[in-house]
Structures are given as C-alpha cells and as structure tokens.
N, C-alpha and C positions, 0 to 999 in steps of 0.2 A: 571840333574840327573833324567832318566826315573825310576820308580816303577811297578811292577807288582805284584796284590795282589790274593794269590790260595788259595781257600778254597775247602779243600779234601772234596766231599761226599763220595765217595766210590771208588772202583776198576776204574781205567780209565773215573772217573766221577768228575770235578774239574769244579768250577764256579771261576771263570778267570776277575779280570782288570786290564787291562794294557799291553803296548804293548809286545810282542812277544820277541824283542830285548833287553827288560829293562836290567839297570845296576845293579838293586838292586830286587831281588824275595823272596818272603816275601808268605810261605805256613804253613799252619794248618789243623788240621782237623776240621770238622764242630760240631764235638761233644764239642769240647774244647772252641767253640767261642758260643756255644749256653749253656755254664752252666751259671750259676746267676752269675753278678758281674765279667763277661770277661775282664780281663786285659792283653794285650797284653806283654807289661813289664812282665808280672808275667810266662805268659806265653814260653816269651824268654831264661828265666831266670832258667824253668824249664825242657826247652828242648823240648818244647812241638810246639813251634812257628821254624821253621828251616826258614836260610836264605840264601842265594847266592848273595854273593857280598859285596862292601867296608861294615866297621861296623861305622864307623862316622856317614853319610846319615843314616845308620837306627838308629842308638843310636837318632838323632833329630828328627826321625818319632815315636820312642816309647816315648820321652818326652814331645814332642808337643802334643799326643793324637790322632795324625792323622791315627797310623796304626791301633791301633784297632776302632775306628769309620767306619775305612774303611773296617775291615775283618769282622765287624758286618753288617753293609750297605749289604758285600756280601752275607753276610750267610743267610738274610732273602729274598735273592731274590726265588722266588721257581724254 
C-alpha cells in the first residue's frame, strides 16, 4: 500500500510525499496542520483532512499516529 501525503499552501501550491500513483492520498490544508495540538483523527473527522482511496489503510495510519506526524513533518518543510 503506497501513501501519498498533500499539504495545501495555496492555489496550485502543495508540498507533496509520496509517490504520484499512491493508493491512498491523504490532503489538508496547511492552516489546519499548523494550529496547536494538530490531530489528524480530529481533523478527518471534521472534514477538514479529505482522502482518495480504501478507508481501512487510512483508518490504521490515523490510529497508528503516522498520518499526522507525517502531514506535520510536511508542513514545516519551507
């Protein structure tokens, strides 16, 4: 199961990991991953975190911790 994680900055402006083809695409915007206390869970939950593809693999990346570690990782890249 490939991953691919999108964090919106702006209009046609997304800082991007993972491959092209992924099975499972996993976007937010960058306002949402930069408030205090970012939880990806919370943020699925609210409609705020959109995804493309099976919900199984995501439901074990939101419980494991891995998706928002990882849309955080991206969000502070500059």
């Amino acid at each position: 199961m490939t991953v691919q994680y999108r964090v919106v900055v702006g209009k046609k402006d997304e800082r991007t990991e993972g491959p092209d083809d992924a099975d499972l695409v996993l976007t937010v915007p960058l306002d949402v991953v930069q408030t205090a206390g970012f939880d990806a869970t919370v943020a699925f939950m609210q409609g705020r975190l959109k995804t493309a593809g099976p919900t199984g693999p995501l439901l074990d990346l939101l419980r494991s911790g891995e998706a928002g570690s990882e849309l955080t990782k991206i969000a502070a890249r500059p």
